[in-house]
GUVOBA-201779 format. One record per residue: residue in three letters; x, y, z of N, C-alpha, C in turn. Coordinates in pm, whole numbers, plus 50000, padded with zeros to 5 digits. Example, Ala and Ser with C-alpha at 12.3 -4.5 7.8 and 13.67 -1.06 7.14 Angstrom:
{ALA {51319 49431 50780} {51230 49550 50780} {51320 49670 50780}}
{SER {51285 49775 50708} {51367 49894 50714} {51290 50003 50787}}
//
This chain:
{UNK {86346 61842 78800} {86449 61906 78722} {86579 61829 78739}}
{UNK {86642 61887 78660} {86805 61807 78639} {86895 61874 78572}}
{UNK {87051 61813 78620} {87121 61929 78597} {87220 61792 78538}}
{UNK {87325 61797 78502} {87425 61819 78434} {87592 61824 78481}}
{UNK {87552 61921 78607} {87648 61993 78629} {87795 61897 78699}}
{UNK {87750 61772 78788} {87801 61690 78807} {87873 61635 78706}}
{UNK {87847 61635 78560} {87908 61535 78465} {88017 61594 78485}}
{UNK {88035 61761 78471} {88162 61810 78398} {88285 61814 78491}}
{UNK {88230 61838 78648} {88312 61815 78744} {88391 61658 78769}}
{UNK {88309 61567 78729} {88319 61419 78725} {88488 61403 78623}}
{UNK {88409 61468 78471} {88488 61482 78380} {88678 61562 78416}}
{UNK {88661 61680 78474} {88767 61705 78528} {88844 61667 78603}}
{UNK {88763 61648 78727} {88852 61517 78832} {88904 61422 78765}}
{UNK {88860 61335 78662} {88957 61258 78576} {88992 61253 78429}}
{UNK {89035 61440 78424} {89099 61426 78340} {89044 61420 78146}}
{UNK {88886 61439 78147} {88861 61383 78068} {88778 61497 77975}}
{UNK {88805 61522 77896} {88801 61657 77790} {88645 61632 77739}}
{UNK {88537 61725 77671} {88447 61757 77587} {88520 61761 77462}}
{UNK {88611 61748 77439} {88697 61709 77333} {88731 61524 77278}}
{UNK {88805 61513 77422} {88846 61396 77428} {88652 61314 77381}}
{UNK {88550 61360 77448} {88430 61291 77414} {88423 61273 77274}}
{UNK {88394 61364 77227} {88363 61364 77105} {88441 61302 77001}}
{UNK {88567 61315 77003} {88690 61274 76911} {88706 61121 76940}}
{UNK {88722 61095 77053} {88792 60972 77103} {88662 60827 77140}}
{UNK {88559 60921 77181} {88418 60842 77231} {88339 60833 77111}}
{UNK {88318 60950 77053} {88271 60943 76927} {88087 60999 77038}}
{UNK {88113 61081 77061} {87980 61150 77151} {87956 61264 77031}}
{UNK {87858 61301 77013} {87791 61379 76909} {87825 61510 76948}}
{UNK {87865 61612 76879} {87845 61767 76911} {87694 61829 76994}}
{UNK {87601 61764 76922} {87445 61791 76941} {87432 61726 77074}}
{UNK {87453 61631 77098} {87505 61517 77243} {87529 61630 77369}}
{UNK {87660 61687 77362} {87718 61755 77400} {87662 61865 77459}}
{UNK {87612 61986 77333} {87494 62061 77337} {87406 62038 77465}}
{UNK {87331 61902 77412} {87247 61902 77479} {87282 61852 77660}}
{UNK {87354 61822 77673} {87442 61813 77844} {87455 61947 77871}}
{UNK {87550 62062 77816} {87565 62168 77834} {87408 62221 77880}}
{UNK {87323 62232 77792} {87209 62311 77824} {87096 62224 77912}}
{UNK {87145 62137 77976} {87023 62040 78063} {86932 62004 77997}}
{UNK {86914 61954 77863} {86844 61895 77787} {86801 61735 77748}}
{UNK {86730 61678 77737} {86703 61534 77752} {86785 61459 77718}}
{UNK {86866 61337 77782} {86935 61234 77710} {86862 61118 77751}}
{UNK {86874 60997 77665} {86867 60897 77687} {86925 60776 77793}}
{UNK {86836 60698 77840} {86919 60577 77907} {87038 60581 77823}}
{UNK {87057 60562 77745} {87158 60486 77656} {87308 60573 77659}}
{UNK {87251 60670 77657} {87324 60826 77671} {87400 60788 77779}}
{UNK {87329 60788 77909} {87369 60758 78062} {87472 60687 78075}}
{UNK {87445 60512 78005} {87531 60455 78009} {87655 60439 77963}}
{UNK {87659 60502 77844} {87753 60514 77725} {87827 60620 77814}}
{UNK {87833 60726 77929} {87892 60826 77991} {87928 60704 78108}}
{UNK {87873 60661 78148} {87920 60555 78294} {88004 60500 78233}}
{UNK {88041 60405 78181} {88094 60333 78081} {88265 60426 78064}}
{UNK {88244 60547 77988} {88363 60622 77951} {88441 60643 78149}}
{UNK {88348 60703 78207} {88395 60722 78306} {88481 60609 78428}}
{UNK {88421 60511 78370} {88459 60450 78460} {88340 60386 78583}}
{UNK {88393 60230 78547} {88259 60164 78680} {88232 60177 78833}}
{UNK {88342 60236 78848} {88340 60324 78989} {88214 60421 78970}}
{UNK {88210 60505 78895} {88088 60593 78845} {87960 60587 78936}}
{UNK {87935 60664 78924} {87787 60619 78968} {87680 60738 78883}}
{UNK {87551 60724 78918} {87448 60849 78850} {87497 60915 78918}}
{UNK {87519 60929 79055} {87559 61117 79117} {87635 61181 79030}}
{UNK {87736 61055 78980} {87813 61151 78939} {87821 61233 78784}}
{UNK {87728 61225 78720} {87687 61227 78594} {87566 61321 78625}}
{UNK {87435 61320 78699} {87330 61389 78677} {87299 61402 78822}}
{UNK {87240 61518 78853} {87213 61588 78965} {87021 61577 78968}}
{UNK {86934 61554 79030} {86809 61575 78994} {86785 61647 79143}}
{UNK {86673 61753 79108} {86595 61829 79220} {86456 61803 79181}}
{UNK {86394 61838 79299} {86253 61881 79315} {86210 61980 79225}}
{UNK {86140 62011 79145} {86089 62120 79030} {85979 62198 79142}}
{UNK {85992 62320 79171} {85909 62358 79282} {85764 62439 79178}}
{UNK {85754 62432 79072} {85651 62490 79004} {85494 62422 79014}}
//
């Protein structure tokens, strides 16, 4: 499993809006969506968020993954 939840904290610490994404990055509404609800993104996705964030970045700080205990 995987979470998400890291992006938005990432996003706040510097400052950086679900607004500002979309408008300024040109990140999709549906994009978005799908971060909000832990839904599949792409490599490409990943990078295109590292990238905005900054090369300091790392995956922690963007996506969280656990063990799926099912």
């Amino acid at each position: 499993m995987y979470s998400f939840d890291p992006l938005f904290k990432t996003m706040e610490k510097r400052g950086i809006t679900t607004y500002q994404l979309v408008n300024h990055y040109n990140i999709s509404s549906h994009l978005m969506s799908n971060l909000r609800h832990n839904r599949n993104v792409t490599i490409e996705t990943l990078y295109r968020l590292w990238e905005i964030l900054g090369e300091d970045c790392t995956l922690d700080d963007i996506v969280k993954f656990t063990k799926d205990n099912e």
